[in-house]
C-alpha positions in Angstrom: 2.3 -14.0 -12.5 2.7 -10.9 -14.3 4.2 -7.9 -12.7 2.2 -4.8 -12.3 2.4 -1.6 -14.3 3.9 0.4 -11.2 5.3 -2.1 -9.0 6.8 -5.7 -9.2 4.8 -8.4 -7.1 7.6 -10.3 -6.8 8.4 -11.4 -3.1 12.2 -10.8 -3.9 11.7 -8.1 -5.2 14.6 -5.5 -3.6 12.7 -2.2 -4.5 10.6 -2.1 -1.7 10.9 -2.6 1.7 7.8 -5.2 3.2 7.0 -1.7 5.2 7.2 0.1 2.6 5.1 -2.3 0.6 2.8 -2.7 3.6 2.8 1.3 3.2 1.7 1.1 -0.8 -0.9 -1.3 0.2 -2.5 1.0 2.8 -2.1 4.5 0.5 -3.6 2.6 -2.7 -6.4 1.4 -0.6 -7.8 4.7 1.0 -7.1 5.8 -2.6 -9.8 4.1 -3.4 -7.6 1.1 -5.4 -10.2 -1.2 -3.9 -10.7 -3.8 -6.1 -8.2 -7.3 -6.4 -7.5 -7.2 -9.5 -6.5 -3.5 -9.1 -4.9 -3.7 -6.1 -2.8 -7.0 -7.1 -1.6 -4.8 -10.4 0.0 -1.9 -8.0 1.1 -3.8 -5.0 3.1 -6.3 -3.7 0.8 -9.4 -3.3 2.8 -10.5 -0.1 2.2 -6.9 1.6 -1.6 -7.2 0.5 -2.1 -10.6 2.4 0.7 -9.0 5.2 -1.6 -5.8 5.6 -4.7 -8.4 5.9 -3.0 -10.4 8.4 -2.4 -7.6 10.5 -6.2 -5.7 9.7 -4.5 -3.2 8.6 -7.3 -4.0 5.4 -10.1 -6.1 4.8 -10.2 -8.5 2.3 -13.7 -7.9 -0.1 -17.2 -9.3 0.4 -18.8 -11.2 -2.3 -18.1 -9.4 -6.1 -19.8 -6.0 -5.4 -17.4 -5.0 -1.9 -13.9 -4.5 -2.3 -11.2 -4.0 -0.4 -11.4 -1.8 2.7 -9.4 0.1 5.2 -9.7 -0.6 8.7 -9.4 2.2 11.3 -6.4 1.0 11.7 -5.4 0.9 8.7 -6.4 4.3 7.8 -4.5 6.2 11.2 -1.7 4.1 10.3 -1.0 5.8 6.8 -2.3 8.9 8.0 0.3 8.5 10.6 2.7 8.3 8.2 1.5 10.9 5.7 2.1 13.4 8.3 5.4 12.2 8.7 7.0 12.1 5.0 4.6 14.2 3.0 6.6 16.9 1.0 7.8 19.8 2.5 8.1 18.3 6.1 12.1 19.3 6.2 14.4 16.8 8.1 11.8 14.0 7.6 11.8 14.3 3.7 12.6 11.2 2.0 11.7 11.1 -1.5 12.6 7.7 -2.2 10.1 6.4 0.5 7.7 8.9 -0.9 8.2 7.7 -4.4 7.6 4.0 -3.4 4.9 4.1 -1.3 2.7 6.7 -3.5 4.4 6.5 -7.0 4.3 10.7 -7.2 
């Protein structure tokens, strides 16, 4: 397996925490980074099937309905956006930032 553009898919890979990959899987998703083959080049495949364990996403429906976040899903990232999204002062943490939206 190849490793994506932006992130490795490597299990071992130390430069994401599985939260934090959980976290990129989620953000890329209501992103609209729906489809697999997409979504497999910018995430961890571990947190994808991790995230879909825990319906956090849905897997896709036949070839024409990709991935989808659940509800959630969806308050879970918002949850966190609101937390670590730039600016918020003590909570700032641009690593996090960095690996969870690649900005």
């Amino acid at each position: 397996m190849h490793a994506g553009r932006f992130l490795d898919n490597s299990p071992d890979d130390a430069s994401a925490l599985p939260e934090t990959a959980v976290l990129r899987v989620l953000w890329m998703t209501a992103q609209g980074m729906v489809w697999p083959w997409l979504l497999q080049s910018l995430c961890r495949r571990d947190a994808i099937e991790r995230a879909m364990e825990t319906q956090l996403i849905s897997p896709p429906v036949g070839d024409h309905l990709g991935f989808h976040i659940t509800d959630a899903g969806r308050q879970r990232i918002v949850d966190w956006y609101r937390e670590n999204r730039p600016g918020t002062g003590a909570h700032d943490d641009a690593e996090e930032w960095r690996a969870v939206t690649r900005r």
